[in-house]
Structures are given as C-alpha cells and as structure tokens.
C-alpha positions as CSV (number, residue, x, y, z in Angstrom):
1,X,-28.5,39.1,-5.5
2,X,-28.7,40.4,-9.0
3,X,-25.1,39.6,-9.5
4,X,-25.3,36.1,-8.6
5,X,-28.8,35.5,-11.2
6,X,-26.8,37.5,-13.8
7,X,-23.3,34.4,-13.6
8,X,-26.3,32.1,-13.3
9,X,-27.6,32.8,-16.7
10,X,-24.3,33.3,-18.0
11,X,-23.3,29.7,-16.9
12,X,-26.6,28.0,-18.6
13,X,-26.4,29.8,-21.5
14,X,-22.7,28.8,-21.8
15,X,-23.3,25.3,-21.1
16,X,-26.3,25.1,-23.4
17,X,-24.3,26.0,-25.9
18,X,-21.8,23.4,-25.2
19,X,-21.6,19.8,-27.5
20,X,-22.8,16.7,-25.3
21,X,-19.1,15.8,-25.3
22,X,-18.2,18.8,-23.6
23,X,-21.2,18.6,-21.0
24,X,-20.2,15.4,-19.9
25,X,-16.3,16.0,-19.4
26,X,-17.6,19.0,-17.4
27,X,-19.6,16.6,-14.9
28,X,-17.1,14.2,-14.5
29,X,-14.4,16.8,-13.9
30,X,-16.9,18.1,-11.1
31,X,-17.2,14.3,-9.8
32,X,-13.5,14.2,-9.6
33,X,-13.6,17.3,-7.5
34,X,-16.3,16.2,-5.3
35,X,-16.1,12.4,-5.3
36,X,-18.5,9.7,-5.9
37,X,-19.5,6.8,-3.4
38,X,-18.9,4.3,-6.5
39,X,-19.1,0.4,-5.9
40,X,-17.4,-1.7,-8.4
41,X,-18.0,-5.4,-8.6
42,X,-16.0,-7.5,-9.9
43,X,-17.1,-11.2,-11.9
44,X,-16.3,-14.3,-12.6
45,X,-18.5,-15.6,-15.3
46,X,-21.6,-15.1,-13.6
47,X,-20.7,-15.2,-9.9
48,X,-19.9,-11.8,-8.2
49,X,-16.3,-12.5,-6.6
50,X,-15.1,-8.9,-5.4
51,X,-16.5,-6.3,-4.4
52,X,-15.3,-2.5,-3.9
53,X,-17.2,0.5,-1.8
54,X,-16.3,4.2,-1.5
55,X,-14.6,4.2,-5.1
56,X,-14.3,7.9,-6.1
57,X,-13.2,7.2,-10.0
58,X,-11.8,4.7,-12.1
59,X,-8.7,5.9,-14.0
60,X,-7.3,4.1,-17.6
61,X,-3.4,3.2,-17.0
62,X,-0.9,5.0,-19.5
63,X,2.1,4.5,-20.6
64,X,5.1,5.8,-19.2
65,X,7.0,7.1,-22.6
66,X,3.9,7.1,-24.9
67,X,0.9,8.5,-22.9
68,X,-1.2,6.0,-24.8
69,X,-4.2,4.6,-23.0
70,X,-3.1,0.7,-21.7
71,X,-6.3,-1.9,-21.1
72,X,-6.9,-1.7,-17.4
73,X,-8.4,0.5,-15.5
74,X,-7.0,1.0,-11.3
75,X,-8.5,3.0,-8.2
76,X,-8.6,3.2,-4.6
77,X,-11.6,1.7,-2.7
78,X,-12.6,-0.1,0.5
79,X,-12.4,-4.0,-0.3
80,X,-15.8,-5.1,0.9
81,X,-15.3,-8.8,2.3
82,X,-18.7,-9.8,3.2
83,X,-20.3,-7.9,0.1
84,X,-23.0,-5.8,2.3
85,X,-22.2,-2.6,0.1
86,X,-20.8,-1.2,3.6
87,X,-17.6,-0.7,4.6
88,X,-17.2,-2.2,7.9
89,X,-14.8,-2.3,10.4
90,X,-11.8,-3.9,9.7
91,X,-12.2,-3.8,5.9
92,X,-9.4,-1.0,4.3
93,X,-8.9,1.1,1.7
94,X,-6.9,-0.6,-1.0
95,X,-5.3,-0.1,-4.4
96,X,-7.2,-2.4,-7.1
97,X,-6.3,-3.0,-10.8
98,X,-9.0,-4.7,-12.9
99,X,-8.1,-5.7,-17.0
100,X,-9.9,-3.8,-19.6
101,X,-11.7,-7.3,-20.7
102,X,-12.7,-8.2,-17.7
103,X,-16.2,-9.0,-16.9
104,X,-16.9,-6.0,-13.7
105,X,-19.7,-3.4,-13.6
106,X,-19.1,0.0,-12.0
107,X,-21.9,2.2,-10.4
108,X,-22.9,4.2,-7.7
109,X,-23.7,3.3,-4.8
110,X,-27.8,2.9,-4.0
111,X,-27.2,3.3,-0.2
C-alpha cells in the first residue's frame, strides 16, 4: 500500500512540474490508448449533412517523402445515417477524410 501512495506522489509531482504543452500531449496519448466515443459532424454552411459516431481520434495526413502535416484530417467511425448519435444496426464502420477548411465540429459524445 505504501508503495503504490509513494509512485502516486511521484507521478503528480512529476506532472505538476510539466509545461501545459506537455500535460496535454500526455492526455491525448492516454486517449489514444484508451479510445474516445467521439462524434464528428460534418456541415454544409449551416445544415448538419454527416454525421460520425464511435470516432476514437482524428489524425492530420502527412506526406509520404516530407512528413510535413497536409490540410485534412481522416479516421475511422460508424457513419450515422439517420443522425440519432447511435450506431444502429446496419450502419458500419467506415474510413472518412474531411479537408482541413471544412466547416465540421468534433466532440465527444454526450450519450
């Protein structure tokens, strides 16, 4: 017991002392471990016209030869057709590719 409250204070004191920079590449390398139920919808002009459910991340393309960020970002996540934030029977996982201009929000998912 004292061994696990002894890594427990040496893991907050070593992320206190971390920049905010740091703190938050740490939590989003723990959400890529562990997933997030992410939704990411998808606009045009003001009308909602796709919809994704059970996104775990979105990840910015890169070039083949010059590892250089490109201006899309791609995942996997269930296409949700009737836009119930649930993903239904019959609706599949798919591939997706959205441009890095595009009008689309990304969050997690409130249900």
């Amino acid at each position: 017991m004292r061994t696990k409250l002894v890594a427990l204070a040496c893991a907050a004191l070593a992320l206190a002392g971390c920049t905010q920079e740091q703190q938050n590449k740490l939590g989003r390398s723990v959400q890529n471990w562990t997933g997030t139920n992410g939704v990411l919808e998808i606009y045009a002009g003001d009308k909602l016209v796709r919809r994704f459910v059970r996104v775990d991340k979105l990840s910015t393309g890169l070039g083949t030869d010059d590892d250089m960020p490109r201006a899309y970002r791609y995942g996997y996540g269930v296409l949700d057709e009737n836009l119930n934030f649930t993903a239904d029977p019959g609706e599949k996982k798919v591939y997706f590719e959205v441009g890095g201009y595009g009008n689309y929000v990304f969050f997690e998912n409130p249900r």
